[in-house]
N, C-alpha and C positions, 0 to 999 in steps of 0.2 A: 888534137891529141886526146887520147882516152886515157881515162881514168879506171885503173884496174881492179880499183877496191871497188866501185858503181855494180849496181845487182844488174842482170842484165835483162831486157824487155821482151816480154814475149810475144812477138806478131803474128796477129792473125792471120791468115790470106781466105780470101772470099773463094770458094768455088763453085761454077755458076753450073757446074755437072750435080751437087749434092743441094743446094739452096741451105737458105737460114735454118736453122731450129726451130720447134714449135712446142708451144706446149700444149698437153692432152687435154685441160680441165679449165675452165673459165667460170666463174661464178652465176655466167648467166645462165650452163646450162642445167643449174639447180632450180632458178625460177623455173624454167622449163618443166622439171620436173614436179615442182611442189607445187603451183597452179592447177595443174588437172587433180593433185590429190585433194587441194584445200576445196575446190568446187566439187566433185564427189563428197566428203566428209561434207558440207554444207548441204547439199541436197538432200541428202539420208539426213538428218539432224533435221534439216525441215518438213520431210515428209511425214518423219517419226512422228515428233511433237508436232506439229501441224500450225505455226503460231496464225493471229487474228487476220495477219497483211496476208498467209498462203491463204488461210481459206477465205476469205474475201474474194483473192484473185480467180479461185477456184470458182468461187460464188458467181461472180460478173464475167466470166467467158465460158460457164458452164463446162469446163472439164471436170474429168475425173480423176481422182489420183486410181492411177494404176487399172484405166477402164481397157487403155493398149495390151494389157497381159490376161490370161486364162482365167487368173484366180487373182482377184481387187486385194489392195493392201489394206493393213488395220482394220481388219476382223478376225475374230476368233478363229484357230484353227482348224475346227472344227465343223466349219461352215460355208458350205458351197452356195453364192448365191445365185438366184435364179437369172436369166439373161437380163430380165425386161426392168428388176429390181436394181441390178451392177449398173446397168447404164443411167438408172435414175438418182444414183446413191449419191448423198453431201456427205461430205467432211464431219458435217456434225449430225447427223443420223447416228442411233446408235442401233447396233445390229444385236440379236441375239438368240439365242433357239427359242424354242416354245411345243408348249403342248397345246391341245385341244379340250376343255373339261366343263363341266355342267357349273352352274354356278353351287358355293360350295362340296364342290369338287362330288368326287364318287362316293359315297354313301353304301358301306357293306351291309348287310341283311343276315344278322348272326340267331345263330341258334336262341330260343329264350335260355335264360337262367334256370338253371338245375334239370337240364334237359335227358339228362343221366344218358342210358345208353338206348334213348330212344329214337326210333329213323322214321325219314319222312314217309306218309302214309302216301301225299296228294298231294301236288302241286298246283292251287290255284292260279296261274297268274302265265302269260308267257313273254318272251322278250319284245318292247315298245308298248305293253299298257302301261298306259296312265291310270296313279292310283292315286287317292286319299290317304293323306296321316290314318294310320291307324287299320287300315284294311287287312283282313287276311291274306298270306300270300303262299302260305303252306299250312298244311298238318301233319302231325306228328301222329304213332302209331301208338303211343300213350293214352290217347283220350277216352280209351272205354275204362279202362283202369284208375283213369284221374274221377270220370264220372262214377264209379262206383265209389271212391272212395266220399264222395258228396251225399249221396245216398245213406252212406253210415251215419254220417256227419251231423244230417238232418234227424237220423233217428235217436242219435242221443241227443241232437236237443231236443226232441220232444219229447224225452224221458225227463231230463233234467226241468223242464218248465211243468212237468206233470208233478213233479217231486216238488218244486217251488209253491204250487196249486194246491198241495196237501199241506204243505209248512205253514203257509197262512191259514188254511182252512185252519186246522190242530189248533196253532196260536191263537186264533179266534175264538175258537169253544173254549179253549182251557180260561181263557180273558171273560167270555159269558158265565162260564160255571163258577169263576171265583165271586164275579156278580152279585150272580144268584146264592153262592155260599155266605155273601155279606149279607145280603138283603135278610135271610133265612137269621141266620147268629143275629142281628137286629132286631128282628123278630122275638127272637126265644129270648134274648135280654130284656127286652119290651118287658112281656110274659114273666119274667122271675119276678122283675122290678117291683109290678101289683100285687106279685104273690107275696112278696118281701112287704109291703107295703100293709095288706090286711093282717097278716099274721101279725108284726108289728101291733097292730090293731087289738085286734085279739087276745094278744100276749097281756096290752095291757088291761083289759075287760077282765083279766084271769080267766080266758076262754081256751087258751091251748098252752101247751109246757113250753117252757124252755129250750128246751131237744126239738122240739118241732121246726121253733123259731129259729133256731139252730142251723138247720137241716134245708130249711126256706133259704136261709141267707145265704148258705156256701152253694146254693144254685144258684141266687143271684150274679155271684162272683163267678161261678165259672159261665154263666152267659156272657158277661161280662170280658171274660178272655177269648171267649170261643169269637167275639165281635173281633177284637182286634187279633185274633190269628185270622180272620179273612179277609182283614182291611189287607196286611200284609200280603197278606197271595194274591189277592185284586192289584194291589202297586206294582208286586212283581210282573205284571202282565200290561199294566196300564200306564208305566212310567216312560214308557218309550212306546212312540210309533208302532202301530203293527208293521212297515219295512223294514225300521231299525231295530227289530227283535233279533239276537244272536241265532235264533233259530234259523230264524227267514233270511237273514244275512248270506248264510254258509250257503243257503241252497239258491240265493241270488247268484251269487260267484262261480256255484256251479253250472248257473245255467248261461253266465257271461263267458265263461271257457269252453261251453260248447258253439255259443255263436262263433266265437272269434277260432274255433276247428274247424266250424263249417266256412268261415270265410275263407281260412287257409287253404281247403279241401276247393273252392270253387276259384282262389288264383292258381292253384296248380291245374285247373283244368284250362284257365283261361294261358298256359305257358304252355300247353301243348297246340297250341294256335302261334305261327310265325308271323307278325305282324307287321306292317310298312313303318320304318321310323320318321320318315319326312314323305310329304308330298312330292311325286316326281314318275321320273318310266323308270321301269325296268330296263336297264342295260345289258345284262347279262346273268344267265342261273349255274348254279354251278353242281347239281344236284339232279338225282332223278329217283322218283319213290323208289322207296326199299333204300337206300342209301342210310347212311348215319349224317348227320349233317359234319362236312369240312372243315377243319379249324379255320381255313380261309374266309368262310361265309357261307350262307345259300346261295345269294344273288346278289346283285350290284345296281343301285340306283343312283338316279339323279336327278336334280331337277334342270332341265334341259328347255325349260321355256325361258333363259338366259342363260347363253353359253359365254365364256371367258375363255383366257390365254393363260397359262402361267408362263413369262419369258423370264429367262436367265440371262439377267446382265452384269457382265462383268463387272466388280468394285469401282476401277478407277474408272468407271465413264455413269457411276449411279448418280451422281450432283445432277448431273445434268438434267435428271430424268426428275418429269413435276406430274401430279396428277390432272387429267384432262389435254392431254398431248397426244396429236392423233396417233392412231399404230397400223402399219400395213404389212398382213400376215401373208405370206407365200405358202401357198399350199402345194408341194408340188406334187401331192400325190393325188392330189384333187383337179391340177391343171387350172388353176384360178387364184385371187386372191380375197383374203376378207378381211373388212377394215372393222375398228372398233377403237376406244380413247382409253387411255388409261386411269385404271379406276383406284389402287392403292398401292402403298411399295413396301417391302417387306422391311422389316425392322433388323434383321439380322443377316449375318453375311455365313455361309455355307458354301460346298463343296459341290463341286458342279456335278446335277443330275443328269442330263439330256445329253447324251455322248453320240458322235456316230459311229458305225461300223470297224472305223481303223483302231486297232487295238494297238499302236503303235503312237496313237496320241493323247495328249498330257488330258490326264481324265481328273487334275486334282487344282484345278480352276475355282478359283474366290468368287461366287458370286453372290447376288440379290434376288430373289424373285420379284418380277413386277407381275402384279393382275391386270389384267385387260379386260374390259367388257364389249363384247363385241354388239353391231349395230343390229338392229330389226332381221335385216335380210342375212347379212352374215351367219346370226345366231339359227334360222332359220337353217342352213346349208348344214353348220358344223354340227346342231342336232346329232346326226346319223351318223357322226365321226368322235365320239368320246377317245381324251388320248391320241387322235392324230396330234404326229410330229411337224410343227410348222416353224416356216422363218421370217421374225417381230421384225420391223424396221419401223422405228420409234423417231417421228420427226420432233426435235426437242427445240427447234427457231418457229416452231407455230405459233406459242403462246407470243414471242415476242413480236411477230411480224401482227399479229392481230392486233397488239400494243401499238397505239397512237403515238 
């Protein structure tokens, strides 16, 4: 017996033409999924950053990261490396452009000072001599003009020391004749004195008047002044040096202002001569007589019996970088390489100079300058290449591997 109020049950029936039901999505097959993402995202994260354990492993089975592809990872992009250098590269090499430059770099050869609108007459000198500090390297078409004006120069000073020559001579006589003016007024006081003296004499004998005696005396007295008006004019002549006489003074001065014309007259000759600022070659002239000298320069020097690097290394890999760490430059327009250590690293971080051709790449790069000093033979080759563009690979595990 059923019961009518009971809810009633709903059966299934299997049928074996349609099968069970399935469902689409199982949780496994998201591992599926997120395993190859998580080991991608791992591998990039360790290539990037590169930790101690990769480049170790890299170290001890001598791979490369990224030696299988055209163009090697974690280098600038700006920089194509050579075959021979990509297959030798570590992990912790650090790469970076470079130039080629004399030590203390290029040295420009500028016109002298107050050179006004004067052009070169002569070029002494031609590209690859080696000169002396200080040698001539041009003239200027100035120089008959500078040396005349020496010529003057020289003739009033010998006017001006002829003038000096007569100031003392004058100061001298006027100095003898007051002398002589004392000596004489001494004299003739002398002479009153005895005349003063008898007549006195006399006066009292009742031999001569009064008025005589008189007459004797007020000569006395003016002997007597005429001494000391020449003592005075002998002092004025006598109290100072015959150099530091006010006479002789003024025509010293004058004749010190024509040396120091003529000195001036014989530097403006010696600036119409273009002179070598440092020891070094000629690199480059930039002028040919009859020219005006260039605001660029005349010429361009260096000293070239030690050539250097300037490389540009990027900010975050400068730590790493210690003075005396070998460097191996690619030359590849040279078709060889040149080795050399490094010698200082720059103090300040700037805007990256050494670009290549693609004007499509990020030209606003932080870097360092490091100097390079390159070896004997090296320096030797790069001589003849001032400003060749080369590429630094800065081994920075030397110092430690030399480390015991």
């Amino acid at each position: 017996m059923t019961d009518e109020n009971a809810l009633p049950l709903e059966v299934k029936t299997f049928d074996p033409k349609v099968g069970p039901k399935r469902r689409w999505f199982h949780k496994r097959y998201l591992m599926v999924l997120l395993v190859p993402l998580f080991m991608f995202t791992g591998g990039v994260l360790g290539l990037y950053f590169q930790p101690p354990a990769l480049q170790m492993f890299y170290a001890v089975t001598g791979l490369q990261p990224g030696a299988g592809s055209t163009s090697p990872i974690a280098l600038p992009p700006d920089i194509e490396l050579p075959p021979k250098m990509a297959e030798t590269l570590l992990p912790s090499d650090v790469v970076g452009l470079a130039r080629v430059m004399p030590r203390g770099d290029v040295s420009i050869v500028a016109a002298p000072y107050g050179a006004g609108d004067a052009r070169v007459a002569e070029v002494l000198v031609a590209v690859g001599d080696v000169v002396a500090k200080g040698v001539p390297l041009a003239r200027l078409d100035n120089r008959t003009a500078l040396e005349s004006a020496v010529l003057t120069a020289e003739a009033n000073l010998a006017i001006k020391e002829a003038a000096l020559m007569q100031t003392q001579a004058a100061v001298q006589a006027s100095r003898d004749e007051a002398q002589a003016g004392l000596d004489q007024a001494k004299s003739a006081a002398e002479e009153a004195a005895s005349t003063l003296a008898r007549s006195e004499d006399l006066f009292q004998r009742k031999v001569t008047t009064q008025a005589t005696l008189d007459q004797v005396r007020a000569a006395s007295i003016a002997a007597d002044l005429a001494v000391t008006r020449a003592e005075a004019t002998l002092n004025r002549f006598s109290a100072l040096a015959l150099q530091d006489q006010p006479d002789v003074l003024v025509a010293a001065r004058n004749r010190d202002a024509a040396i120091a014309e003529r000195a001036r007259a014989k530097l403006d000759v010696e600036r119409s001569l273009v002179v070598a600022p440092i020891a070094g070659t000629i690199l480059d002239i930039h002028v040919t007589p009859g020219q005006r000298p260039p605001a660029g320069g005349i010429m361009d020097m260096g000293d070239t019996s030690q050539m250097m690097a300037e490389v540009e290394v990027w900010q975050d890999r400068i730590a790493s970088i210690s003075p005396g760490q070998p460097v191996e430059l690619a030359a590849v327009a040279l078709g060889q390489t040149l080795h050399g250590v490094v010698d200082s690293i720059g103090l300040t971080v700037g805007r990256q100079g050494l670009i290549s051709d693609d004007a499509a790449e990020n030209k606003d790069a932080r870097v360092v300058r490091v100097l390079v000093a390159l070896d004997a033979a090296s320096s030797g080759i790069a001589a003849r290449y001032t400003n060749l563009e080369v590429i630094a690979r800065i081994d920075t595990t030397a110092a430690q591997r030399a480390t015991p």
